[in-house]
C-alpha positions in Angstrom: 48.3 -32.1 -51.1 45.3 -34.7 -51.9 44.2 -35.7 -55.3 43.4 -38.6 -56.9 41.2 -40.2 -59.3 38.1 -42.5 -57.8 36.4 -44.6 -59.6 32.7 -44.5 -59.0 29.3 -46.2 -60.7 29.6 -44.8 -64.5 31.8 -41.2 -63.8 35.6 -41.0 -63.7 35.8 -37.7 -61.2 38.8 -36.0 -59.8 39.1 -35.1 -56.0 40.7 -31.5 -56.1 43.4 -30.8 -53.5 41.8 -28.5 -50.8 39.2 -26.1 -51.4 39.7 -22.4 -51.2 37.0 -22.2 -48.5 39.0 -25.2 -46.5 41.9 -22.9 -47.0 40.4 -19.8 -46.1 39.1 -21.1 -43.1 42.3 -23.2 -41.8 44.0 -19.5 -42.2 41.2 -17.7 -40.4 41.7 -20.1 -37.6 45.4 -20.1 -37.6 45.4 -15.7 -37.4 42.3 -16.1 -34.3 45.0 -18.4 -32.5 48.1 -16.4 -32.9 45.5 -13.4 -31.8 44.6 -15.3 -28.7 48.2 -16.4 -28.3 49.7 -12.5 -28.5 46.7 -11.0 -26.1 47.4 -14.0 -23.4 51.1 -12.6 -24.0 50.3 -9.2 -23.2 48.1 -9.8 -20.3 51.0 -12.0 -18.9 53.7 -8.6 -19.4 51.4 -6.3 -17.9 50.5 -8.2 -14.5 54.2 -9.0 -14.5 54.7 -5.2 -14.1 51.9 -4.7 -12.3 53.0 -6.9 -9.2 56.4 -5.5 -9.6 56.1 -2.2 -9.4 53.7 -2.8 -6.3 55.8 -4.0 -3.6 58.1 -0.7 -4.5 55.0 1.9 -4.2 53.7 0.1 -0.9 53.6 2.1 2.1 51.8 0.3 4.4 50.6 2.8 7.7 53.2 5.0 6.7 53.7 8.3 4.4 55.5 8.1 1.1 57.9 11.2 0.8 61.3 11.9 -0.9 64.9 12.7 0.7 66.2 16.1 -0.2 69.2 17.2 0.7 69.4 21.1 2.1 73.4 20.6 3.4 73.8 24.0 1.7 71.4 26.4 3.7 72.6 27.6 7.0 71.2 24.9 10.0 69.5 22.4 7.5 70.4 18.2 6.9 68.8 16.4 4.9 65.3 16.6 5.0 62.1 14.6 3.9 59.5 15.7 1.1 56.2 14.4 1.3 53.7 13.7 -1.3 51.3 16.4 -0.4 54.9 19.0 -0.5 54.8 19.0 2.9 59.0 19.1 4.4 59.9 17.3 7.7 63.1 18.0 9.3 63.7 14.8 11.3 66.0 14.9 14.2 67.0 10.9 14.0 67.5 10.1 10.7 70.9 9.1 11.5 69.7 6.4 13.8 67.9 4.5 10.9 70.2 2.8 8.1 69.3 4.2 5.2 71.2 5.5 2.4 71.0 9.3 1.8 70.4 10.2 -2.0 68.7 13.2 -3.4 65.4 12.5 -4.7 65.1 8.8 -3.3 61.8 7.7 -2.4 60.9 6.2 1.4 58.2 5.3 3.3 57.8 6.9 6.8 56.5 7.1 9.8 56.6 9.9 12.6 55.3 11.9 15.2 55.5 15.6 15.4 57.7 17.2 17.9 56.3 20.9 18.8 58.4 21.0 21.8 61.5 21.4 19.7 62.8 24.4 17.6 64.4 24.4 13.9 67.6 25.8 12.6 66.7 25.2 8.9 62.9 26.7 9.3 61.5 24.5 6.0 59.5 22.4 7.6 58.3 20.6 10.6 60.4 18.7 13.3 59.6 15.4 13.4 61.1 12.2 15.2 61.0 9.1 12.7 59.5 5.7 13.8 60.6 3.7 10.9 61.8 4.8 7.8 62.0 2.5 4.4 
């Protein structure tokens, strides 16, 4: 704090420490930088999950879709759900390494086959191109 006692023509004044508007204002500023401080923060936390969660939704000229797994009805595999509910029954998944899990989401690319027949009957046949 700064007092003191200054001499000047014929008055003896005091200097006060720091006015309450000095104060007021030094604490105004302080709460506006810790504001600006916590909002750069929060910007910061969303983009980080912003790009993260991008590379993992990215599907790139292919279709996002689901594996399901339909082992339990007579003729069926696993088979492939896609966004729009539309099942595929692809004949070469097994070519592609992937790891089969219920409910785990890929990206996919195929062509339809309409020369071939189904034993499972859910959905169409389909021959994968690449599979992610």
């Amino acid at each position: 704090m700064l007092s003191g006692i200054f001499i000047s023509s014929p008055r003896i004044f005091k200097v006060s420490s720091i006015d309450k508007t000095t104060k007021w204002n030094m604490n105004k500023n302080k709460i506006k930088s810790q504001k600006t401080a916590l909002k750069i923060f929060f910007l910061v936390v969303i983009a980080l999950f912003h790009f993260s969660c991008e590379k993992e939704n990215n599907c790139e000229n292919s279709q996002k879709g689901i594996l399901k797994n339909l082992t339990g009805l007579d003729g069926c595999g696993w088979i492939i759900q896609l966004s729009d509910s539309t099942m595929l029954e692809p004949i070469n998944l097994e070519d592609f390494d992937i790891e089969l899990i219920e409910n785990k989401s890929v990206c996919i690319r195929f062509h339809e086959r309409t020369d071939l027949g189904s034993y499972c009957m859910v959905g169409k046949v389909v021959e994968i191109e690449s599979i992610e």
